[in-house]
C-alpha positions in Angstrom: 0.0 0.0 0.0 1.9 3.4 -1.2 0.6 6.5 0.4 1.1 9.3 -2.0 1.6 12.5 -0.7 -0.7 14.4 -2.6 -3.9 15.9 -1.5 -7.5 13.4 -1.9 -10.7 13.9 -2.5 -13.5 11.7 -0.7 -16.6 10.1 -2.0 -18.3 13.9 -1.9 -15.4 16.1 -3.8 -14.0 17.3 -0.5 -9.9 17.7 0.3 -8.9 15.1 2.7 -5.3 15.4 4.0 -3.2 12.0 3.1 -2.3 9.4 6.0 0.9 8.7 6.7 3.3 6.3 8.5 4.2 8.1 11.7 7.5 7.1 13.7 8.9 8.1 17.7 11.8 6.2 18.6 13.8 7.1 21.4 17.0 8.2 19.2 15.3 10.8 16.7 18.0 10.7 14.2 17.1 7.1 13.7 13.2 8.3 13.4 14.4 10.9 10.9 16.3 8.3 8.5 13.3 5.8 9.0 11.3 8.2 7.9 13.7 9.5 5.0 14.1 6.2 4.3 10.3 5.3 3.3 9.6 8.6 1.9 12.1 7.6 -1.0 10.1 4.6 -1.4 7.1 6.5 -2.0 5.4 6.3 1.4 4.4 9.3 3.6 6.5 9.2 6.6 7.3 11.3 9.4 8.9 11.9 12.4 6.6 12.7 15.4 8.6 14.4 17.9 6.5 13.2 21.0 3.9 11.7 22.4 1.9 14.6 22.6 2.2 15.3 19.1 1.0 11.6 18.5 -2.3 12.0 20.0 -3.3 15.0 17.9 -2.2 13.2 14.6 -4.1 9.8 15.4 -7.2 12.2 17.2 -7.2 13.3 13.5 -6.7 10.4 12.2 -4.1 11.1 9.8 -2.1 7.9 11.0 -2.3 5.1 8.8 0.6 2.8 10.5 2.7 3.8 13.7 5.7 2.8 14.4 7.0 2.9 18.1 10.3 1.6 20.3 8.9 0.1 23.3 11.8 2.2 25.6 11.0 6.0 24.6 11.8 9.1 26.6 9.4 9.9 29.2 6.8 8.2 31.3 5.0 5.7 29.2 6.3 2.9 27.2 5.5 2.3 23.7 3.4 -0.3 24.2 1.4 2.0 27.1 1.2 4.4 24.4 -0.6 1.6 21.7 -2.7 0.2 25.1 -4.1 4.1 24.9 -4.6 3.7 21.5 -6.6 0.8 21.6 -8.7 1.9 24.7 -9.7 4.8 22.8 -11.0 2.4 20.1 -7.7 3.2 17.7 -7.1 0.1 15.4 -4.3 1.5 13.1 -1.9 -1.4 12.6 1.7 -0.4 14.9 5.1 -1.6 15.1 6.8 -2.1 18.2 10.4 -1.8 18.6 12.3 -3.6 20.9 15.0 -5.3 22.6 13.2 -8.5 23.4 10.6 -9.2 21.0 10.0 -12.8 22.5 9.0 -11.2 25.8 7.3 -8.3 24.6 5.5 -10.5 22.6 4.1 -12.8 25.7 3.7 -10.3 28.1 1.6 -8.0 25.4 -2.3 -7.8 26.1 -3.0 -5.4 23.4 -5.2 -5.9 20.9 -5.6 -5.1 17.3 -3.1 -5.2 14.6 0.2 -5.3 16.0 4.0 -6.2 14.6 6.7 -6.8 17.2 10.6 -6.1 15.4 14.1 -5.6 16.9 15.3 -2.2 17.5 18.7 -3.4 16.7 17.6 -3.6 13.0 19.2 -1.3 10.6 17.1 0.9 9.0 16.4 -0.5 5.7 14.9 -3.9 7.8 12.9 -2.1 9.6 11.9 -0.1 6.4 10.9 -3.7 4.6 8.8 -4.5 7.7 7.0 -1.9 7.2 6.3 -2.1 3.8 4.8 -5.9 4.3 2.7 -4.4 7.6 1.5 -1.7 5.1 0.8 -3.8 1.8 -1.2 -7.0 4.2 -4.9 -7.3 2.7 -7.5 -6.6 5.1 -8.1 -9.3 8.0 -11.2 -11.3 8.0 -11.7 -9.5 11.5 -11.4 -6.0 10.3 -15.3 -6.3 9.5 -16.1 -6.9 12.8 -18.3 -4.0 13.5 -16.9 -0.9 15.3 -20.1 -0.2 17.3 -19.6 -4.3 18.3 -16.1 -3.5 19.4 -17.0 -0.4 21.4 -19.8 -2.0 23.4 -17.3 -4.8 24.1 -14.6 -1.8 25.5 -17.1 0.2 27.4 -18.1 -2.4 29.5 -16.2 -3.0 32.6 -15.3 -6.3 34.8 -15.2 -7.9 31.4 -13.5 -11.6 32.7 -9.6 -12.2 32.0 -8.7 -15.5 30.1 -5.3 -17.4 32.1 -2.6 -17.7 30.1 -2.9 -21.7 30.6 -6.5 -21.2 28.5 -4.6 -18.8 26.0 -2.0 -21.7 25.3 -4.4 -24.3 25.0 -6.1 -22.5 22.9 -3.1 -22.4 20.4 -2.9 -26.3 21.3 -6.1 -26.5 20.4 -5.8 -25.1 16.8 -2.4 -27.1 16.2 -1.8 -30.3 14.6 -1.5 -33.1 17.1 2.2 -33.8 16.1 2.7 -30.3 17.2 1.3 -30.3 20.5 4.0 -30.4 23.5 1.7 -33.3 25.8 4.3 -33.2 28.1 4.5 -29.6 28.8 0.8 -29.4 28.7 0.5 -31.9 31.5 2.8 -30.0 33.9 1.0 -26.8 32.7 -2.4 -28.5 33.9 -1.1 -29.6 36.5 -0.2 -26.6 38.3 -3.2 -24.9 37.8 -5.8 -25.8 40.2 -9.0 -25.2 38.6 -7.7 -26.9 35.2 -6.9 -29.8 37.4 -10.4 -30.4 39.1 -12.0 -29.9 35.7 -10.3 -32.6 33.6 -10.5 -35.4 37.1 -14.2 -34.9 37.1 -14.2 -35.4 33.4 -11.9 -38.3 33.6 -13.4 -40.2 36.2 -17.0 -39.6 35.1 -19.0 -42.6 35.3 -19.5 -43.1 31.6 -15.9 -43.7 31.1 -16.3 -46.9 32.8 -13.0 -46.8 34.9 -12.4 -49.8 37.1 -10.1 -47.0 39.1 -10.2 -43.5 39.2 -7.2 -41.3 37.3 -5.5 -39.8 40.0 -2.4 -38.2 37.7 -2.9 -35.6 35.1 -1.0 -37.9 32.7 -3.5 -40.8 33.2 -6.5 -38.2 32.4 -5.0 -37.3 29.9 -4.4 -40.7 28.4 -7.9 -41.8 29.1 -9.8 -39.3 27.4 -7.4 -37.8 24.8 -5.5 -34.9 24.1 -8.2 -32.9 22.0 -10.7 -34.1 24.6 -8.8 -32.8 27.8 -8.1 -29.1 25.9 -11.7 -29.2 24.8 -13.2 -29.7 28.9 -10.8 -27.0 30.4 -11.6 -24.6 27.4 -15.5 -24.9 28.0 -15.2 -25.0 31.5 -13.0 -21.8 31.3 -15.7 -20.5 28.8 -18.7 -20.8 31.1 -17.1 -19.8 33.7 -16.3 -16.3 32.1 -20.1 -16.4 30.6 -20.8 -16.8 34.8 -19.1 -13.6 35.5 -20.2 -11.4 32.3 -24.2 -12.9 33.6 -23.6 -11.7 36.9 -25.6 -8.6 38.0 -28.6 -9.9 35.4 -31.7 -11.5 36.4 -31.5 -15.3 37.4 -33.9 -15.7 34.6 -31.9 -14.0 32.3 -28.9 -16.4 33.4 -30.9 -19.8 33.6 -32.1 -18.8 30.0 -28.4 -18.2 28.5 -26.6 -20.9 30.5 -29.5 -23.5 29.0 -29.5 -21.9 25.3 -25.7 -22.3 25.2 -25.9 -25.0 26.2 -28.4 -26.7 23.9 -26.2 -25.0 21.0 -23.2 -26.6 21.7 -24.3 -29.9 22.6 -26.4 -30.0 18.8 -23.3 -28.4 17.3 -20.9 -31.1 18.4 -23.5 -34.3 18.6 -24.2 -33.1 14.7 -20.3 -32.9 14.4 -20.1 -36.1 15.1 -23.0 -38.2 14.3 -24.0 -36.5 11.0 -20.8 -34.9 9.8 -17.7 -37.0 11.4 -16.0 -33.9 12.1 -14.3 -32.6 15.2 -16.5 -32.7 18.3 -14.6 -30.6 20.4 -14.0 -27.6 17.8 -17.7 -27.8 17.4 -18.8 -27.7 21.0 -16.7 -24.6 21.8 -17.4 -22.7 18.7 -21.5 -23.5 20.0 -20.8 -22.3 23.3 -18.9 -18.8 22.1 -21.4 -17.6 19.2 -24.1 -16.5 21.5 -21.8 -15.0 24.5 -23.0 -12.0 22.9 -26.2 -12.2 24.3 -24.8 -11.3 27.5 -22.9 -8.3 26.8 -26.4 -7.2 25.5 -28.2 -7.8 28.0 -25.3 -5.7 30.1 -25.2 -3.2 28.1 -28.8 -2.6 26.9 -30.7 -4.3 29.6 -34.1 -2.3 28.5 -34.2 -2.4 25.0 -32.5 -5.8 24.6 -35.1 -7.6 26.7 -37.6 -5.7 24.3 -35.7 -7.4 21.3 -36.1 -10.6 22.8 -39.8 -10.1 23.6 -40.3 -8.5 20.1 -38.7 -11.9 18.7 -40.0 -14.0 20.8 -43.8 -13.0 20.2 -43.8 -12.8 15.9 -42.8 -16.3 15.2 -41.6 -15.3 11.3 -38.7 -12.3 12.2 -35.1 -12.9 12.7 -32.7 -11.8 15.6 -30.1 -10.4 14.6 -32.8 -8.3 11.8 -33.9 -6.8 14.9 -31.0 -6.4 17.1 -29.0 -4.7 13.5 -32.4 -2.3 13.2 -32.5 -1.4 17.3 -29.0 -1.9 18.1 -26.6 -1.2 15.3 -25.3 -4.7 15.3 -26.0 -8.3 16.0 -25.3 -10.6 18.7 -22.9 -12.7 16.2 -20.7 -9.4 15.9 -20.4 -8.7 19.3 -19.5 -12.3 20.0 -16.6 -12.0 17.9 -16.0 -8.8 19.7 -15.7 -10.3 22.7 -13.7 -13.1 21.8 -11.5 -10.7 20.4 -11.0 -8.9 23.6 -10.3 -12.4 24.8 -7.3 -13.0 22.5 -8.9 -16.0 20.8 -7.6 -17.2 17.6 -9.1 -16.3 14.0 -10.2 -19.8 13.6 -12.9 -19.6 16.5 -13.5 -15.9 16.0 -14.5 -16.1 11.9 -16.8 -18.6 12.0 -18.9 -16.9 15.3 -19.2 -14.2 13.6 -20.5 -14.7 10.2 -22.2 -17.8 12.2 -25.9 -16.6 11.5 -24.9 -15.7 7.0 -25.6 -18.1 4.9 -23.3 -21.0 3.6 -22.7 -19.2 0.2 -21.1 -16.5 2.0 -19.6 -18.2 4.3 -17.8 -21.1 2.0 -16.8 -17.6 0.2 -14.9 -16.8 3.3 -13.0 -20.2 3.8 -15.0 -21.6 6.6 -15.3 -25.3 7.2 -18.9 -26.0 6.2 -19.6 -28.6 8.1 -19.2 -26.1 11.3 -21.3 -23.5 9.7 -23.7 -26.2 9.5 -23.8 -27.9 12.8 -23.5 -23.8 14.2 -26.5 -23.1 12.5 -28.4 -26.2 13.3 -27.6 -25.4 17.3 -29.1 -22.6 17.1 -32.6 -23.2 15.0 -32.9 -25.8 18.0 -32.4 -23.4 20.5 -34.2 -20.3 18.8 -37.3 -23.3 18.3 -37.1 -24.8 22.0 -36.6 -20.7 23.0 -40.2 -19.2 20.8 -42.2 -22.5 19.3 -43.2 -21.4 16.2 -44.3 -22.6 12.7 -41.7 -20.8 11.1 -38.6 -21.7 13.4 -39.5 -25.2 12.9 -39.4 -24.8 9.0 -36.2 -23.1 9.2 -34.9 -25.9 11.1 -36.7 -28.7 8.7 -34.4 -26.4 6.1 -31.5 -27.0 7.6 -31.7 -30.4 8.1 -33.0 -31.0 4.3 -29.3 -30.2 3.6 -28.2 -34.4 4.6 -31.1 -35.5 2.5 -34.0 -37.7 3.1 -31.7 -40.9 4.1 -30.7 -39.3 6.9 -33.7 -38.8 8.2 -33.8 -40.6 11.2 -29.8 -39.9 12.0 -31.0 -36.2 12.8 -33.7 -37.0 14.4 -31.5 -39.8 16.8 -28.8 -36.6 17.0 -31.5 -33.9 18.0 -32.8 -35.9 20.6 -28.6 -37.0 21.7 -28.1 -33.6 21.7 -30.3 -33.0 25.2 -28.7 -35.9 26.8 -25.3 -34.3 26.0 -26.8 -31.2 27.2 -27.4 -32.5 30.1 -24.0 -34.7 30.6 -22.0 -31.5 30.1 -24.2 -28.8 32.3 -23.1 -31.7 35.3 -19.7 -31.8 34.4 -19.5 -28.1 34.3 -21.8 -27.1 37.7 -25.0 -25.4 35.7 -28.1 -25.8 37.2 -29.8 -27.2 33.9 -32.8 -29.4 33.2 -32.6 -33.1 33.1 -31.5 -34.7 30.0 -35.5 -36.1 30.3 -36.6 -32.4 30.7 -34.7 -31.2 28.3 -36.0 -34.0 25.8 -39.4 -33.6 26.6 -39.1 -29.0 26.0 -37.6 -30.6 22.6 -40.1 -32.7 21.4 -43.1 -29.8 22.4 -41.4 -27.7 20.1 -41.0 -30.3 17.4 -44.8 -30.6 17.5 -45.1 -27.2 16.1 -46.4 -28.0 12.7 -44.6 -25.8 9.9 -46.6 -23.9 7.7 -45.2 -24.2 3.7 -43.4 -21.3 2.8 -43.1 -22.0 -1.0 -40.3 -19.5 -2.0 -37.7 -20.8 0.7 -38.7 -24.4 -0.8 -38.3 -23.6 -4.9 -34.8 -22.1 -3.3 -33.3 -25.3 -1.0 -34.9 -27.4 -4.5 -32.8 -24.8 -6.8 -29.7 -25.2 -4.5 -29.6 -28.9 -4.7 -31.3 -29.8 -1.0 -33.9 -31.8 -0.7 -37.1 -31.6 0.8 -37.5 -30.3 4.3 -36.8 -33.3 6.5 -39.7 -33.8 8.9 -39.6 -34.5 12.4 -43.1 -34.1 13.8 -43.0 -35.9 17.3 -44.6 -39.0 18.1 
């Protein structure tokens, strides 16, 4: 991306002033042959003098890429100076110069676009690594909305992910010849709450053990690598959603905790029943695509709970129609939002949020199908079982018409699996949920909703190669 230096219009014939790339080291000669350096190149560069001076560029926005060394004179470090940045909602991509990149790399909670380089690198290097930063394509996260992201910021006791979660989570996402089982046993092990977590899963009677694990090795062992991540990462996940629900009604939480629930346990008994995929990817991507909800419901108690009642009481509109027309945005881009803020990976964070677009747009974007698909099935279960209704039921019969009339009685087996996993996993994880029989029985009420034809979305699913709806009116 070159930055000329020559005045621009915008979209209505005004004169915008060009960005630049704007550089404070702690030597300025160096910032002044940086900046030399890129303007020969062709970019806009300069040399900002101080911190001070900083503020009023990016205030006026006329900063397209900083770049910082982490030790600069007075009070604030550079990376204090991008944490500002970001609090104030300021996404511009920087460059942090340092003496020990590894460390500042770990220890860095910022979020948002950010390079880490050694300020030991001649100036020429450092040019280059600028020049990639600068000529990157837009991330699939940049279209998170901005009103998402600043409802996310502005709310306060937001709950703090360890760092063991934050490197199981890169476990999580790595190949299995990759992941260091060793090192993440004595990781587990010295965390207490990790511990506890992956004993009660171990030694849950359904495993069958003639003796209890008592190691973190033998847990391990006995349920899996994948499987032990996957039960410390959705315990660590529910308890955040118990901290961001705190302060709401009970029924507000009772209704989250079970809808959550319900999601993940159809995502990942889908996963694997219907599309032999990953079970554990799927029940933590079902869990995190509605925390959303909650951040809502904290920040708009009033007119939330107005959406929900608007939604729940006219059976044929859409959530997240209403929440974009009330709200701004939807409770699929705040979800990303907040996983954001969490430091997840782009792998869980894309497919949350463009969880509730359709699988054109979403196959257009690179994600797995199959996870879109079991996502989206989660929650038509949960938005039926939520609001009955002719046409929540259709869109479910929809979705399942995708696996074709053969598997007809699979989905009905896995929708009905899904409660008793629902139920399995709100024990293992302390929620106060309905018994599996309960649970069952809310299911098959809802399933007894009888869908009305609604002949366009049919001639469509035909056009697109589905079949028809797959029916599963309860006995």
């Amino acid at each position: 991306m070159i930055t000329s230096s020559a005045p621009a219009n915008d979209a209505e014939g005004h004169v915008r002033c060009p960005r630049f790339v704007a550089i404070l080291r702690r030597e300025r000669s160096q910032s002044l042959a940086l900046a030399a350096r890129l303007r020969e190149s062709g970019i806009a560069a300069v040399d900002v003098e101080s911190t001070v001076l900083l503020s009023k560029l990016v205030a006026a926005k006329l900063v397209e890429l900083l770049i910082i060394d982490n030790q600069i004179e007075g009070f604030l470090t550079g990376m204090e100076v991008v944490q500002k940045m970001r609090t104030a909602f300021v996404r511009i991509p920087v460059i942090v110069l340092g003496s020990n990149v590894e460390m500042l790399r770990q220890e860095s909670n910022v979020l948002g676009p950010i390079t880490f380089a050694d300020a030991s690198k001649d100036t020429d290097e450092i040019g280059k690594i600028a020049r990639r930063v600068l000529s990157r394509p837009p991330n699939d996260l940049d279209v998170i909305p901005e009103r998402a992201r600043v409802l996310v910021e502005r709310q306060i006791d937001l709950p703090v992910l360890s760092q063991l979660v934050v490197r199981l989570v890169g476990y999580f996402q790595a190949p299995m010849d990759e992941i260091p089982v060793e090192e993440m046993c004595r990781d587990i092990s010295i965390d207490p709450r990790a511990t506890v977590v992956l004993f009660k899963a171990a030694n849950a009677s359904a495993n069958g053990l003639l003796r209890q694990a008592t190691t973190v090795r033998d847990a391990v062992r006995l349920l899996g690598v994948r499987r032990s991540i996957g039960h410390i990462l959705n315990a660590a996940v529910v308890e955040g959603m118990g901290v961001l629900a705190q302060g709401l009604p009970v029924v507000d939480q009772a209704w989250h905790a079970r809808r959550g629930m319900l999601i993940a346990s159809a995502s990942s008994t889908f996963a694997e029943e219907i599309e032999r995929g990953h079970t554990e990817a799927a029940f933590v991507s079902g869990l995190l695509q509605d925390v959303g909800i909650l951040a809502l419901l904290r920040a708009f108690p009033k007119d939330y709970r107005a959406v929900l009642q608007r939604w729940r009481a006219v059976g044929h509109l859409k959530l997240p129609i209403i929440e974009r027309a009330e709200l701004g945005c939807t409770h699929a881009d705040v979800s990303a939002a907040m996983l954001e803020r969490w430091q997840m990976p782009a792998s869980l964070i894309v497919p949350v949020l463009h969880h509730l677009e359709p699988a054109q747009e979403t196959a257009r974007l690179g994600i797995d199908l199959g996870l879109h698909r079991v996502m989206t099935i989660g929650e038509a279960m949960a938005d039926l079982i939520d609001a009955p209704h002719a046409s929540r039921r259709h869109t479910l019969d929809i979705l399942l018409a995708q696996y074709g009339p053969e598997e007809h009685t699979a989905c009905r087996e896995a929708l009905m699996n899904a409660t008793a996993r629902a139920a399995e996993a709100s024990r293992l994880l302390d929620l106060q949920l309905p018994s599996a029989s309960e649970l069952e029985r809310l299911l098959r009420s809802a399933l007894s909703t009888v869908p009305q034809p609604i002949h366009e979305e049919l001639v469509t699913a035909r056009r697109e190669g589905g079949s028809e709806p797959v029916q599963l009116d309860s006995p």
